[in-house]
Phi, psi and omega in degrees: 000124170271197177307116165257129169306168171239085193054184188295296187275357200230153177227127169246153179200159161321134154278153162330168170286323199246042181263170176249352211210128187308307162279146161247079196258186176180186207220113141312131177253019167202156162285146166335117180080014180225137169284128191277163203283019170274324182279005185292323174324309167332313199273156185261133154339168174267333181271355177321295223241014186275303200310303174287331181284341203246301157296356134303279156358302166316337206229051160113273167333109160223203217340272196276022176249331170307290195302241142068270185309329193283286208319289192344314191302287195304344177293337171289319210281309190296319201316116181255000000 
C-alpha cells in the first residue's frame, strides 16, 4: 500500500507489522523531486564530472574500476 496524501505536508500508509496501529501518519520534510537547500553545495554541474571520467578512462580503467576511480576523483575534487 502506498502513501495517501493528507493536505499538503501529511500522509497516511500501512504501519509496520510489529506496529500496535493498523496506520501510520506522518509529514514529508521536503517535497518529492526538489534537493533541500543544505544539500545543493553537494550536487555537481553537468561538465563536472565529464573531465574525470575521460582521465579515468585515459589511464586504462573500465566497470568497477572505472566507477572507483570517478568516485575517488570527485571526493578529492568537493572534500571542503
Amino acid at each position: 500500500m502506498t502513501a495517501i496524501p493528507i493536505g499538503q505536508p501529511g500522509y497516511v500508509s500501512k504501519a509496520p507489522p510489529w506496529s500496535k496501529r493498523f496506520f501510520k501518519m506522518g509529514r514529508l520534510g521536503f517535497p518529492p523531486g526538489s534537493v533541500p537547500p543544505h544539500l545543493k553545495p553537494y550536487l555537481l554541474k553537468k561538465g563536472d564530472v565529464s573531465g574525470i571520467v575521460s582521465d579515468c578512462r585515459g589511464q586504462g580503467k573500465s566497470g568497477e574500476a572505472l566507477v572507483r576511480c570517478i568516485f575517488t576523483q570527485v571526493g578529492i575534487k568537493r572534500s571542503k
